[in-house]
Backbone as CSV, one residue per row, in Angstrom:
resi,resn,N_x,N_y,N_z,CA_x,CA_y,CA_z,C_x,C_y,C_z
1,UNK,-89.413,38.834,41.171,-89.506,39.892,40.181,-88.191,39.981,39.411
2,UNK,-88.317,39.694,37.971,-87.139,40.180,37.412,-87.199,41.320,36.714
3,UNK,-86.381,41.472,36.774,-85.987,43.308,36.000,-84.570,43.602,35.925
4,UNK,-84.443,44.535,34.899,-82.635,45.295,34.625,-83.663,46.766,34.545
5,UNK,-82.022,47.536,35.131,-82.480,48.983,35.543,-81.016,49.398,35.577
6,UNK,-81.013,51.166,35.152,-79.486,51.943,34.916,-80.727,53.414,35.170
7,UNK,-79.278,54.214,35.463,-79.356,55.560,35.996,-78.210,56.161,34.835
8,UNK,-78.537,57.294,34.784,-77.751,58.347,33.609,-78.148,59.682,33.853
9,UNK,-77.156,60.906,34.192,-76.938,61.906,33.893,-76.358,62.937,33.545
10,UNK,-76.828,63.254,32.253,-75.723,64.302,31.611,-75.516,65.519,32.230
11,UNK,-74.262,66.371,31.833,-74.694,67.908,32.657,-75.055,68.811,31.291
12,UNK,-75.179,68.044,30.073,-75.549,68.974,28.875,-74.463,70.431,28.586
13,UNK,-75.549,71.622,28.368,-74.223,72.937,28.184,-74.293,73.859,29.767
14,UNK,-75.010,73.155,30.815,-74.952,73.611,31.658,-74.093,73.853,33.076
15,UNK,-73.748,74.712,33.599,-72.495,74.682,34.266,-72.601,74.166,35.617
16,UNK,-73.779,73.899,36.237,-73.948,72.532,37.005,-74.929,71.438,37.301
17,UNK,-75.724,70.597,37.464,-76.355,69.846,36.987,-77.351,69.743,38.183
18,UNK,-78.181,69.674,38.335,-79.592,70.339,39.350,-80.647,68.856,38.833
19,UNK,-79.933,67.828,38.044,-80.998,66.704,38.064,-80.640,65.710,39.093
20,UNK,-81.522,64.771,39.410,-81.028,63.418,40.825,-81.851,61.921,39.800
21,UNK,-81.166,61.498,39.667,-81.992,60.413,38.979,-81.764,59.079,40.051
22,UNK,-82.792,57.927,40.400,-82.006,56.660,40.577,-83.675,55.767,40.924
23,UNK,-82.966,54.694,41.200,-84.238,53.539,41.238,-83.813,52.516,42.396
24,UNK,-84.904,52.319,43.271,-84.471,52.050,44.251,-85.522,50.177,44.403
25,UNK,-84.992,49.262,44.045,-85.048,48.353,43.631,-84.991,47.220,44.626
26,UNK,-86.257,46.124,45.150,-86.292,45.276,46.161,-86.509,43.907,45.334
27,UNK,-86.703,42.953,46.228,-86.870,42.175,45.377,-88.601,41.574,44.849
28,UNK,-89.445,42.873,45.570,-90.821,42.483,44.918,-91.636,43.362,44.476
29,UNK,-90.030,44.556,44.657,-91.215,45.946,44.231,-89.445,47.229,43.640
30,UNK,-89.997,48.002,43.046,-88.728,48.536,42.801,-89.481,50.320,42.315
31,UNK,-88.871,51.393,42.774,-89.076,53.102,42.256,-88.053,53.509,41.692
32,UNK,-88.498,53.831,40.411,-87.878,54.034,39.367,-88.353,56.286,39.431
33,UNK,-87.064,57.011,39.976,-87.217,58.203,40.191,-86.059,59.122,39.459
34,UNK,-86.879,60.440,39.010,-86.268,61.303,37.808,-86.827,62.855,39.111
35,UNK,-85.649,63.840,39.482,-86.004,64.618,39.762,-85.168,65.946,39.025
36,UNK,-85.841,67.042,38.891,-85.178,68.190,38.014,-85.035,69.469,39.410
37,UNK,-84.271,70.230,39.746,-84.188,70.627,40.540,-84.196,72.172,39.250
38,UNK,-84.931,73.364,40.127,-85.750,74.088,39.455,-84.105,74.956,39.095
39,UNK,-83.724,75.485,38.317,-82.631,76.017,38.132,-82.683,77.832,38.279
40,UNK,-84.040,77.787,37.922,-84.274,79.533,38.291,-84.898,80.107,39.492
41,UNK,-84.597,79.109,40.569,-84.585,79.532,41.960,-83.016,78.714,42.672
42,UNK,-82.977,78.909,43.894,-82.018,79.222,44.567,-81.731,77.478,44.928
43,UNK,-80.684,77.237,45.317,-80.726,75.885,45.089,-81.331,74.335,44.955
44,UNK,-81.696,74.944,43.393,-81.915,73.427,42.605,-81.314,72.317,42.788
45,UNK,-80.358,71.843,42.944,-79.528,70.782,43.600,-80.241,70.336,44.466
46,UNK,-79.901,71.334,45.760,-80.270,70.691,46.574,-82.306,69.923,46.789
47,UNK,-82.592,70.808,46.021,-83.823,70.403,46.150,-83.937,69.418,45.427
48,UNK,-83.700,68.839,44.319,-83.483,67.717,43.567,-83.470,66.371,44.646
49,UNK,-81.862,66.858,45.495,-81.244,65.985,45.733,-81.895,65.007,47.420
50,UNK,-82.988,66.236,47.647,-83.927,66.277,49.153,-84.979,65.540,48.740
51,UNK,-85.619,65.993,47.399,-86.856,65.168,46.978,-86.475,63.705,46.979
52,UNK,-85.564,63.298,46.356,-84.964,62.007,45.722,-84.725,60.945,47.107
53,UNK,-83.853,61.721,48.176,-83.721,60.966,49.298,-85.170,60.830,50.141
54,UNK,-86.052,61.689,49.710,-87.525,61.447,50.341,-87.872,60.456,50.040
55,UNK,-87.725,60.402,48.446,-89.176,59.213,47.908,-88.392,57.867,47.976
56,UNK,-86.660,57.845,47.773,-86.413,56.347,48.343,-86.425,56.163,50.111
57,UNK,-86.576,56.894,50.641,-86.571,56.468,52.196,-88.459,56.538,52.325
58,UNK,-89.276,56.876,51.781,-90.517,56.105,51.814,-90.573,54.965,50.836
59,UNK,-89.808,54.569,49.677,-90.215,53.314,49.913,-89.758,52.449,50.186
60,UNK,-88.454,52.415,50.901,-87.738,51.707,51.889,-88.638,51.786,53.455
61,UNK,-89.460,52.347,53.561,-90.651,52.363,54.723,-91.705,50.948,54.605
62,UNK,-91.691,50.939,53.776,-93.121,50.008,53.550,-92.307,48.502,53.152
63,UNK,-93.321,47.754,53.596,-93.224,46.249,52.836,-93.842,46.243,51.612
64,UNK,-93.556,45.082,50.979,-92.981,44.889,49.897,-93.542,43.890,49.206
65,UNK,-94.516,43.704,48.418,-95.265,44.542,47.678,-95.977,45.385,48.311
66,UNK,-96.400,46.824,47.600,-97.280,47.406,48.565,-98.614,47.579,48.128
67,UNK,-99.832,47.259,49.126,-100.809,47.102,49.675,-101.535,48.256,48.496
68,UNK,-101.085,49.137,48.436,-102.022,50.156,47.988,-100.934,51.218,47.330
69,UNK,-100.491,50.787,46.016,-99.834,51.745,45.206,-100.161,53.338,45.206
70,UNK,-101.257,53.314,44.913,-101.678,54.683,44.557,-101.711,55.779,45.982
71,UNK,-102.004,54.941,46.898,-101.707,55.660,48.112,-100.513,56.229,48.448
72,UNK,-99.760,54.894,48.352,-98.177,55.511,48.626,-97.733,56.506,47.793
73,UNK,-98.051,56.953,46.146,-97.419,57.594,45.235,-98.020,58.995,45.774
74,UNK,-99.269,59.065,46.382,-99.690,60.040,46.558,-99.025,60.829,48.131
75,UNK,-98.718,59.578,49.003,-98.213,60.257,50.890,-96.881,60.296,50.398
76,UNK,-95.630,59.325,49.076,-94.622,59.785,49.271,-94.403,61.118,48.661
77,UNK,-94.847,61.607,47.350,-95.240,62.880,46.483,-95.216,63.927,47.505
78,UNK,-96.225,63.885,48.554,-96.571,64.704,49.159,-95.424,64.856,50.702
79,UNK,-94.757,63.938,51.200,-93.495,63.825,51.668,-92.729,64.764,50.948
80,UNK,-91.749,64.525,49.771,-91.221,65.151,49.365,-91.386,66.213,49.087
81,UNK,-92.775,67.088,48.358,-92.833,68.067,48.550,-92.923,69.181,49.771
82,UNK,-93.285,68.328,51.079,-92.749,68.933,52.306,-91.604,68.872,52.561
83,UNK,-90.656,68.023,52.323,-89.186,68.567,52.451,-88.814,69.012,51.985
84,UNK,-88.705,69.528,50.785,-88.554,70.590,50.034,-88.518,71.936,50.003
85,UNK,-90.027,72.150,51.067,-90.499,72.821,51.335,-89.664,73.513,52.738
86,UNK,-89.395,72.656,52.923,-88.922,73.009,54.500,-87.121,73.515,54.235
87,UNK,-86.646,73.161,53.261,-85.472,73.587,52.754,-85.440,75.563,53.158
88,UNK,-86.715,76.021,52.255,-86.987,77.442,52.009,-87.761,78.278,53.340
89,UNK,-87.521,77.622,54.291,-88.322,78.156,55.532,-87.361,79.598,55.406
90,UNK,-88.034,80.621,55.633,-87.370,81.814,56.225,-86.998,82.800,54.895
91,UNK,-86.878,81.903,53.666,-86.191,82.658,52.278,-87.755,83.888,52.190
92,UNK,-87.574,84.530,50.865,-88.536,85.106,50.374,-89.589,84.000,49.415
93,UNK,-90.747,83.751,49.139,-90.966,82.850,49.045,-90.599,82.455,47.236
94,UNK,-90.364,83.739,46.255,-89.501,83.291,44.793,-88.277,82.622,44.890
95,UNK,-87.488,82.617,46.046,-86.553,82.468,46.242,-86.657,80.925,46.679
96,UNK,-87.042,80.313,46.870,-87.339,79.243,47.744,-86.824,77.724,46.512
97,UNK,-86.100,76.857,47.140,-86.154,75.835,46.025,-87.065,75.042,46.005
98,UNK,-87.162,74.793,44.378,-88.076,73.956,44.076,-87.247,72.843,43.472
99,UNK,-88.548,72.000,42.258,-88.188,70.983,41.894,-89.561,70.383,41.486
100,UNK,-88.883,69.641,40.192,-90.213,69.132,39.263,-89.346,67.273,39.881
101,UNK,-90.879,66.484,39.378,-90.405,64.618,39.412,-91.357,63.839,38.773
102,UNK,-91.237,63.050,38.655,-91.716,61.856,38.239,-91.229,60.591,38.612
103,UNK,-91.990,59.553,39.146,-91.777,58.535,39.687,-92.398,57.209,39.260
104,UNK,-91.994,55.961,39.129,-93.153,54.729,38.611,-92.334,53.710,39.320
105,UNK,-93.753,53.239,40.040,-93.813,52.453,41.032,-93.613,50.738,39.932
106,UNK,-93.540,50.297,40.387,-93.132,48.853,39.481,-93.220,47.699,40.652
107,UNK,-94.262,46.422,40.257,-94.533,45.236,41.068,-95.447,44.670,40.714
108,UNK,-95.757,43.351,40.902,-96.495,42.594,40.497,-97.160,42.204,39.302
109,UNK,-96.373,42.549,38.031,-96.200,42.540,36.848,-96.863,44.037,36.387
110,UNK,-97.454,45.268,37.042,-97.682,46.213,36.879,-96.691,47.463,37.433
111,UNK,-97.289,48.842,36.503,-96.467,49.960,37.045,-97.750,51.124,37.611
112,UNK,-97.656,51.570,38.304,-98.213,52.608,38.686,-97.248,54.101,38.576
113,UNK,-97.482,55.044,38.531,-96.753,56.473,38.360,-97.431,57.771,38.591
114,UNK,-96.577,58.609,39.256,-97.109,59.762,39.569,-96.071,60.653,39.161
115,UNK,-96.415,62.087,38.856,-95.335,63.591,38.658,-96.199,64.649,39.168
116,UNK,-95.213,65.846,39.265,-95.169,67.283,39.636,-94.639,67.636,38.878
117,UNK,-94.877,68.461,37.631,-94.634,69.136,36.532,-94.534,68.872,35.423
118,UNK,-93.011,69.005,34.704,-92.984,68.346,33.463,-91.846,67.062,33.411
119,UNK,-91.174,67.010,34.355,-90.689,65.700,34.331,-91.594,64.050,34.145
120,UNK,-91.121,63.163,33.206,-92.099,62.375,32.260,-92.068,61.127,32.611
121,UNK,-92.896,60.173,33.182,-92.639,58.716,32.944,-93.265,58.281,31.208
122,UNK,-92.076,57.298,30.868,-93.104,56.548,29.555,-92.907,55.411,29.821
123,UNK,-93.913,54.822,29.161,-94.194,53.151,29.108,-93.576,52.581,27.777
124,UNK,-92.679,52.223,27.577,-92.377,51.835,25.907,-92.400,50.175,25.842
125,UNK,-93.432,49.981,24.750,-93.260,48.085,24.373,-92.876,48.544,22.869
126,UNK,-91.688,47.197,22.733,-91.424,46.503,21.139,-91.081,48.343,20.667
127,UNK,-90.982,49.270,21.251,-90.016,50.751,20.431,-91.044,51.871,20.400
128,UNK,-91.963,51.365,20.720,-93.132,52.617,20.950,-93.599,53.285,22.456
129,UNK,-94.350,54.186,22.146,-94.976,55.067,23.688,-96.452,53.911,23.290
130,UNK,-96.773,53.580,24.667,-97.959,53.111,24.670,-98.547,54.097,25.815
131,UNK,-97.863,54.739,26.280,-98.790,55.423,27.488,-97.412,56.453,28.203
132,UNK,-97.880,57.842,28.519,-97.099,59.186,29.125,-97.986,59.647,29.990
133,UNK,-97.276,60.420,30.899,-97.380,61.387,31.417,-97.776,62.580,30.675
134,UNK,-98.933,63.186,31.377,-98.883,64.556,30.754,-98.335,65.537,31.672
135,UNK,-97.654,66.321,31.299,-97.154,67.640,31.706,-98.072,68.538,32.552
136,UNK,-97.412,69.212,33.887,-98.541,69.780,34.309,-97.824,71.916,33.707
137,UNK,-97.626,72.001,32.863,-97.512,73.126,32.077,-98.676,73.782,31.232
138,UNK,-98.484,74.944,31.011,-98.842,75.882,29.601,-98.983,75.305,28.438
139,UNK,-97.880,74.683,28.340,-98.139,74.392,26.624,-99.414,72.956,26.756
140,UNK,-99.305,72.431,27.909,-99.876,71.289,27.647,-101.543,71.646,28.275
141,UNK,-101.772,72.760,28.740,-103.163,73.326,29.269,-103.965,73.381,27.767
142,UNK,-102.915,74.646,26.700,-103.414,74.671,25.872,-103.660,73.482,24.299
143,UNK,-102.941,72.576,24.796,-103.212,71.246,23.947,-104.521,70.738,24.338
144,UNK,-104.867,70.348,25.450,-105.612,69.760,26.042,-107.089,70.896,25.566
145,UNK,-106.740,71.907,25.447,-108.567,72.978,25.491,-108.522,73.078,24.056
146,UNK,-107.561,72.214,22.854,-107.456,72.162,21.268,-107.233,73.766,20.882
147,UNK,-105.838,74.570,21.637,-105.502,75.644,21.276,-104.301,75.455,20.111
148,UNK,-103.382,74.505,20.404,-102.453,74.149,19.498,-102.259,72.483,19.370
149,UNK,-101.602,72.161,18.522,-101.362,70.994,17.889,-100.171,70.509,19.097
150,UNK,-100.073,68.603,18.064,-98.949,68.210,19.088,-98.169,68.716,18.690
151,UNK,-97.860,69.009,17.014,-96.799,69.292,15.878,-96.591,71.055,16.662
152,UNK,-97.065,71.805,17.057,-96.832,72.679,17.625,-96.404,73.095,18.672
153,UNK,-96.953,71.928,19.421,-96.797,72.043,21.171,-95.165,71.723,21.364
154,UNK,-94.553,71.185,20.439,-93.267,70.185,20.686,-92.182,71.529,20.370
155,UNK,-92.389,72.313,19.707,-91.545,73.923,19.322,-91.996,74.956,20.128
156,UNK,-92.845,75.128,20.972,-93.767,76.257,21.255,-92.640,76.664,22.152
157,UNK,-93.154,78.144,22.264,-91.641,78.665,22.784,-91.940,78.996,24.578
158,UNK,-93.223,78.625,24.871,-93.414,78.263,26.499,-93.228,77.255,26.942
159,UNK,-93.092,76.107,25.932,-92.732,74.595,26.603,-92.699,73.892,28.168
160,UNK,-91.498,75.528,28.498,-90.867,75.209,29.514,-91.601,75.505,30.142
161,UNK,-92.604,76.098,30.683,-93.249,76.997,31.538,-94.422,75.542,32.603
162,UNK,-93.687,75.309,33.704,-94.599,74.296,34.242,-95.404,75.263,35.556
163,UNK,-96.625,74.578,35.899,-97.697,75.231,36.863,-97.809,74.217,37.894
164,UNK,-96.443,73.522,38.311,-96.666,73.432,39.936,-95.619,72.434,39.623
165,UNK,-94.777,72.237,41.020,-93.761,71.857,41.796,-93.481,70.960,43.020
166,UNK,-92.216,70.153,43.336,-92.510,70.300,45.048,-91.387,71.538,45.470
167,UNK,-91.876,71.988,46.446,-90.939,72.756,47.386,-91.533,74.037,46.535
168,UNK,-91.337,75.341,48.084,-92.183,76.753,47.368,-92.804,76.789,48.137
169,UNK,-94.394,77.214,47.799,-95.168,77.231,48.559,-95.754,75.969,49.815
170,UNK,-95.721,76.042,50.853,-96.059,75.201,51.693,-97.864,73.791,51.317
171,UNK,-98.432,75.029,50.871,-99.607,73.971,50.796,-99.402,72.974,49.582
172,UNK,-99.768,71.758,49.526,-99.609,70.729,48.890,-99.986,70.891,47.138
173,UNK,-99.004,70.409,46.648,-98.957,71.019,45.108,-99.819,69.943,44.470
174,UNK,-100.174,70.164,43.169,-101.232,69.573,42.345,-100.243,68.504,41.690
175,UNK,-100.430,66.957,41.947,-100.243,65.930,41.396,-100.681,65.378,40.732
176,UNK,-100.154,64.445,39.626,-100.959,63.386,38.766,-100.558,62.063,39.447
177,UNK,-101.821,61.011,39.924,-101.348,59.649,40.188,-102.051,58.610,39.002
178,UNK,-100.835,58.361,38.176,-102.441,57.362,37.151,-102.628,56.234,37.757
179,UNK,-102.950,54.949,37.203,-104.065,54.108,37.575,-102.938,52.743,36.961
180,UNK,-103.356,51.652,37.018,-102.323,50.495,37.089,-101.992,50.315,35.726
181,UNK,-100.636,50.167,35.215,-100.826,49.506,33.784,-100.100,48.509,33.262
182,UNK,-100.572,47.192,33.326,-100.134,46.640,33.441,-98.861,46.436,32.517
183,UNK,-97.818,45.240,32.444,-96.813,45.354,32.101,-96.320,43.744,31.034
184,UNK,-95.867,43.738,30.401,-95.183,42.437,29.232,-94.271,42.999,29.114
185,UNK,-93.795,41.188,29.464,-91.946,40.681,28.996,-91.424,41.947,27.932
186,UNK,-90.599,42.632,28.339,-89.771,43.869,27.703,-90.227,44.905,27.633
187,UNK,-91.289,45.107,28.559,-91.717,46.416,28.420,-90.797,47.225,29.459
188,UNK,-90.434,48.794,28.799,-89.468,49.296,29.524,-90.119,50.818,30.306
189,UNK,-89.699,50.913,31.384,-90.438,52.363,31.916,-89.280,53.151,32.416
190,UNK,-89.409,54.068,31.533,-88.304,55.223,31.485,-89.120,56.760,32.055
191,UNK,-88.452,57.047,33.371,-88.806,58.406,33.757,-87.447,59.805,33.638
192,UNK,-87.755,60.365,33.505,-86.901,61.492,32.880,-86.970,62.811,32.951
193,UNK,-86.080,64.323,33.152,-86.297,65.217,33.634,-86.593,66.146,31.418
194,UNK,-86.926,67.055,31.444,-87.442,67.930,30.454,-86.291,67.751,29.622
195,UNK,-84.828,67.832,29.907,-83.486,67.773,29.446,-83.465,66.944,28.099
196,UNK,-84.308,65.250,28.425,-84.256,64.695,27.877,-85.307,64.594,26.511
197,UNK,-86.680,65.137,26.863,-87.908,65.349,25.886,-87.969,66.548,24.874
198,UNK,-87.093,67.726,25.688,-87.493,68.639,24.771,-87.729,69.145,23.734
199,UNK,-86.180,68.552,22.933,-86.184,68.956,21.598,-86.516,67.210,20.863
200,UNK,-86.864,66.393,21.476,-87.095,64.717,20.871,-88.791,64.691,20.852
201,UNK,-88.814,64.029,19.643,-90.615,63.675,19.961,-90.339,62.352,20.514
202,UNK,-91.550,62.117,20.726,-91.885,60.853,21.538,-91.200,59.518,20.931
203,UNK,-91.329,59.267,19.550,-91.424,58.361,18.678,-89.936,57.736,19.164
204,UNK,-88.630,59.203,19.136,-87.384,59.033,18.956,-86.731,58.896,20.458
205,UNK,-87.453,59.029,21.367,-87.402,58.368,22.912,-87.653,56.964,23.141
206,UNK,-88.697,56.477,22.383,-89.051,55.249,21.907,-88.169,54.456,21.246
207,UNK,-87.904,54.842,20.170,-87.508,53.692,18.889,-86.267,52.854,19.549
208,UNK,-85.307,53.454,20.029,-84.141,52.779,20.213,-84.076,51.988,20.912
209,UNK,-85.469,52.059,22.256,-85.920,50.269,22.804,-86.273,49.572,22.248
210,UNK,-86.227,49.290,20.916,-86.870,48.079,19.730,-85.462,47.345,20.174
211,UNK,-84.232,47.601,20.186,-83.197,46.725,20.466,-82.898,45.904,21.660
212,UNK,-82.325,45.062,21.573,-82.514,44.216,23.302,-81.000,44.663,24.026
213,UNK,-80.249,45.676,23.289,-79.034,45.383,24.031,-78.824,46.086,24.964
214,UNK,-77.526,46.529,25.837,-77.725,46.591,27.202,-78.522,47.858,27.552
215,UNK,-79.125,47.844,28.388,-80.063,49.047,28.736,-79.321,49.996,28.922
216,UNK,-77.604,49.979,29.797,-77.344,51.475,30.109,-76.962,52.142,28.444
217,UNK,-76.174,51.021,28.113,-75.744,51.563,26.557,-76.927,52.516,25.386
218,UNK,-78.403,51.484,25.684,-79.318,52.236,25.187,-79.499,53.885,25.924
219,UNK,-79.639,53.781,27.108,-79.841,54.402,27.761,-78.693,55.981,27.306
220,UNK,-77.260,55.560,27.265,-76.554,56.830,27.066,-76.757,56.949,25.708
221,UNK,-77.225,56.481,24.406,-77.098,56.793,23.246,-78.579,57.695,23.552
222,UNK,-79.756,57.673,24.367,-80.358,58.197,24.319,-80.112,60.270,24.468
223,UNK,-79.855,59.810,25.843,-79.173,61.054,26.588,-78.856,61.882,25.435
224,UNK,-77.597,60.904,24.847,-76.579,61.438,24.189,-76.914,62.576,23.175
225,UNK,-78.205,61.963,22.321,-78.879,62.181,21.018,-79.889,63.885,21.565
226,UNK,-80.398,62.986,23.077,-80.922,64.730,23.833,-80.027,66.043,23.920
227,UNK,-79.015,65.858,24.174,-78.065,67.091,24.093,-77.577,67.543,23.139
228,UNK,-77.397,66.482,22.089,-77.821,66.828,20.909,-78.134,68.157,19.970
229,UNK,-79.444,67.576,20.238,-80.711,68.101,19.932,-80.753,69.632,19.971
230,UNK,-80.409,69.751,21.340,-80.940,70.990,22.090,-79.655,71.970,22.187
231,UNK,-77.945,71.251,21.609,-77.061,72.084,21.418,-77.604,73.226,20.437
232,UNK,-76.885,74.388,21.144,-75.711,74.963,22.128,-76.196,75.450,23.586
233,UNK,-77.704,74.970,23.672,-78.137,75.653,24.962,-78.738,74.077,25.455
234,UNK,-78.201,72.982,25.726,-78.876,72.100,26.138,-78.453,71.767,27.613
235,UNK,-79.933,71.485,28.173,-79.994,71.318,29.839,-79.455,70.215,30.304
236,UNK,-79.192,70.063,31.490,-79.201,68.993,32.043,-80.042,68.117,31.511
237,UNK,-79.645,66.713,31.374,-80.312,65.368,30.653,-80.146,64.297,31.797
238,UNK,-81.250,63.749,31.741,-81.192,62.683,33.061,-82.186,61.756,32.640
239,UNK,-82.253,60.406,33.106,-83.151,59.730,33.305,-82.616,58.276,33.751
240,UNK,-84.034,57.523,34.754,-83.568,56.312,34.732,-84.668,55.194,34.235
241,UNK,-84.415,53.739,34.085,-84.773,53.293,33.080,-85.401,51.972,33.633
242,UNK,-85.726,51.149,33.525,-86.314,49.866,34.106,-87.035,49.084,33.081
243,UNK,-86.640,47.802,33.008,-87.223,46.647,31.868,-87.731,45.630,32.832
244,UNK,-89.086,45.730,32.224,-89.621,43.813,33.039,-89.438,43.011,31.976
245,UNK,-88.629,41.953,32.844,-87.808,40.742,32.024,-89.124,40.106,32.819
246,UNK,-89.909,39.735,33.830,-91.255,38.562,34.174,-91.243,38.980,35.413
């Protein structure tokens, strides 16, 4: 398997940084992971930083390629959101940390991917989105039932507002696992915490992989352009990145 892969995180205008980004990379299979640690409960960090060591120590569990992608995205998902969970034993349960993710599995010239909230995998070929994550939020309930536009959904002033997590409540939170897709020479899969999408449409997350040069460099002009954006109140920015070279 060849591939190039970089990790990046900004702390934006925020005074400490509650994202965990990294990709944990073999030589026939590699997890490419973005976690946002919830900032309006009680330590985000750490919950970030609990999810993240979950989902690379499950897939440092398994051989390599694995047998059944969609399985694993679904027992490690659900791993992490029990440790998470177990962080907040005893708190009140608002109090409890959480944490949004997104993850994409990468092997055998395909990616598979799963999230909990609004943290995003994209698929980008030749500078475009060929395929996202949808958000498990408000704004994106009401896109989906044709209450508002995309041109709307991208300003709406609930954006932020996501409807499920790991860590919090104990019983198992509502996941997305999609389905295989496959992958061509330069296609790049970038997962990422809200920091980075918010104030960017899709197009401008995209475009700047039309270039071949080095991924982290792409990678921080991305970031860079996110904080941007979203100055004087911009979040934590994170994401990590992965190109199939064959």
């Amino acid at each position: 398997m060849q591939i190039e892969y970089a990790d990046l995180s900004l702390l934006g205008h925020r005074e400490d940084n509650q994202d965990r980004v990294g990709v944990a990379a073999g030589e026939h299979a590699a997890l490419v992971m973005a976690v946002d640690g919830m900032g309006g409960h009680s330590d985000g960090a750490k919950a970030a930083e609990t999810a993240l060591a979950s989902l690379t120590a499950s897939f440092w569990q398994h051989v390599h390629p694995l047998f059944d992608p969609l399985g694993f995205l679904h027992l490690a998902l659900g791993k992490a959101h029990e440790d998470v969970v177990a962080l907040g034993y005893g708190l009140p349960l608002d109090q409890r940390p959480r944490a949004t993710c997104a993850v994409s599995l990468v092997q055998a010239g395909s990616a598979w991917w799963g999230h909990v909230g609004d943290s995003r995998v994209y698929q980008i070929r030749n500078g475009d989105v060929i395929a996202r994550t949808r958000d498990h939020s408000h704004v994106e309930q009401l896109l989906r039932d044709g209450v508002i536009t995309e041109a709307e959904a991208h300003g709406h002033p609930m954006r932020n507002f996501v409807e499920c997590c790991v860590g919090g409540d104990p019983m198992l939170t509502e996941m997305t696992i999609g389905r295989r897709q496959p992958l061509k020479r330069g296609d790049v899969l970038l997962t990422c915490t809200d920091g980075l999408w918010a104030n960017m449409r899709d197009s401008e997350v995209a475009a700047p992989w039309r270039s071949s040069a080095n991924l982290r460099e792409i990678l921080a002009e991305i970031c860079a352009r996110a904080v941007l954006a979203s100055a004087p109140h911009s979040d934590n920015t994170s994401a990590a990145v992965l190109r199939w070279l064959a």
